[in-house]
C-alpha positions as CSV (number, residue, x, y, z in Angstrom):
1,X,114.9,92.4,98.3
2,X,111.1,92.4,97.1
3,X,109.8,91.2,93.6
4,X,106.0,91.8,92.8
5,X,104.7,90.3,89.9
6,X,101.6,91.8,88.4
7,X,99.3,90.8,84.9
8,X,97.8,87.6,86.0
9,X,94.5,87.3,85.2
10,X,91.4,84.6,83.7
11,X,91.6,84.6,79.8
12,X,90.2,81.8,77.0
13,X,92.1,79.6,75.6
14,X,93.8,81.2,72.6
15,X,94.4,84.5,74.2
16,X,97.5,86.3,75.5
17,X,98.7,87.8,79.1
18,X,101.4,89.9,79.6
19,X,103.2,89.0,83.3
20,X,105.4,92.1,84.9
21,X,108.1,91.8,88.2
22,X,109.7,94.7,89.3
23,X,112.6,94.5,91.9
24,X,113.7,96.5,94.2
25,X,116.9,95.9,96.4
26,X,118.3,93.8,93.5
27,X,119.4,94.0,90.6
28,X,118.6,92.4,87.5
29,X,121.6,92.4,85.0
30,X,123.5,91.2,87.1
31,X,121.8,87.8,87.4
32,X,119.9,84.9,85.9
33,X,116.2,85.9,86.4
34,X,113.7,83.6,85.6
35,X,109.7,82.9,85.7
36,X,108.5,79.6,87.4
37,X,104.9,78.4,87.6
38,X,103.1,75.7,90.1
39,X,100.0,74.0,88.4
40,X,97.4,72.7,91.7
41,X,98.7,69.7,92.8
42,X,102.1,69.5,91.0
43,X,105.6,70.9,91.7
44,X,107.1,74.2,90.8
45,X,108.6,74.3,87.5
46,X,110.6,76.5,85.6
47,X,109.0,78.1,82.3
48,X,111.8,80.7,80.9
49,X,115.1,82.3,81.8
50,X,117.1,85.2,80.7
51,X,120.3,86.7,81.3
52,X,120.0,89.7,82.1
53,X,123.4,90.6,81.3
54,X,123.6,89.4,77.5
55,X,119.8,88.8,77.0
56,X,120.2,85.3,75.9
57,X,117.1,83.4,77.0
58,X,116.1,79.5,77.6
59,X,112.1,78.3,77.1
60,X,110.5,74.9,78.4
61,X,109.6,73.2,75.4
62,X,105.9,73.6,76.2
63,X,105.7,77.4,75.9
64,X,108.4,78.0,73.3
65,X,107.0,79.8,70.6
66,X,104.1,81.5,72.2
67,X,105.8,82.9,75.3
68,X,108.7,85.8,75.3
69,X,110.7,86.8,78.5
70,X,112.2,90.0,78.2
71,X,113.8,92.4,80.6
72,X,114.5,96.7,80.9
73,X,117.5,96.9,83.1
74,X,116.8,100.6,83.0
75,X,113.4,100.1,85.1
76,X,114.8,96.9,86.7
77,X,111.5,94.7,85.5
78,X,110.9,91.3,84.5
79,X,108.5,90.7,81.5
80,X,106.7,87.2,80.3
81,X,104.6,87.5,77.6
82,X,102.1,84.9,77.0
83,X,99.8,84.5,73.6
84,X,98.1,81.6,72.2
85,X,97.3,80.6,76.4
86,X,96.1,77.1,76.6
87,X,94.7,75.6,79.5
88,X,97.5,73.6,80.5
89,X,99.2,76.7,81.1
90,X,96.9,77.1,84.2
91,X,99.0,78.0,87.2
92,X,100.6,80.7,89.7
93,X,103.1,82.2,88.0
94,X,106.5,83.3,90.0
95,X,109.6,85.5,88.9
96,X,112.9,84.6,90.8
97,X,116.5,85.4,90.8
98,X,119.5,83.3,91.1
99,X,122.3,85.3,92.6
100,X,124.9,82.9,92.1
101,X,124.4,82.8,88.7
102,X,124.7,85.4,85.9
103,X,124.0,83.2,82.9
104,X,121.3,80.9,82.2
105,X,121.8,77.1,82.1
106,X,119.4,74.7,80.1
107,X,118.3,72.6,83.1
108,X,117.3,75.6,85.7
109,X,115.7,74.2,88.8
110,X,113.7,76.5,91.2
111,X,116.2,75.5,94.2
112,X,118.5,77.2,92.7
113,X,116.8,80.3,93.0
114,X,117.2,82.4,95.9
115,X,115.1,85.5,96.1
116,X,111.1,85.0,94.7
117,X,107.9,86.8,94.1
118,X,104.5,86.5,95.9
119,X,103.2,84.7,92.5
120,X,100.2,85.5,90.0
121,X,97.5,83.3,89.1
122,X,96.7,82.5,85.4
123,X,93.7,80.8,84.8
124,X,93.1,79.6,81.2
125,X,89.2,78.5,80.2
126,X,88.8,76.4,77.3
């Protein structure tokens, strides 16, 4: 199994990034799939999920309204979209998969994610 995310980038506060994973050796309707970032010095946390399988989706509250996860089971790719970037969204950003789960629960934790990218970095300037 092997994720690699691409899109990161440096960008002004106010701007937008567009975040891409493709899989290979998995795949992605069939599970939860999510994108998790680390901030320096803090802990991994989780930013947006979707199920693949019905495309219903979950958003930290931080991000919703300016970020939109989306998947093409067709080219077996995870999308984030990011506008209206502040600098507090300053991290690496990570796509994973849960394969126990095919639905996305509220309260997703990266633990519970088994199979991970390499990680992006966004850097937001203000």
């Amino acid at each position: 199994v092997q994720f690699v995310e691409s899109g990161g980038g440096l960008v002004q506060a106010g701007g937008s990034l567009r975040l891409s994973c493709a899989a290979s050796g998995l795949t992605f309707r069939d599970y939860a799939i999510a994108w998790f970032r680390q901030a320096p010095g803090k802990g991994r946390e989780g930013v947006s999920c979707i199920s693949a399988s019905d495309g219903s989706t979950v958003y930290i509250d931080s991000v919703r309204g300016r970020f939109t996860i989306s998947s093409d089971p067709a080219k077996n790719t995870l999308t984030l979209e990011m506008n209206n970037l502040k600098p507090g969204d300053t991290a690496v950003y990570y796509c994973a998969a849960n394969t126990m789960r095919r639905l996305c629960i509220a309260d997703f934790r990266p633990h519970e994610y088994n199979y991970w990218g390499q990680g992006t970095q966004v850097t937001v300037s203000s």
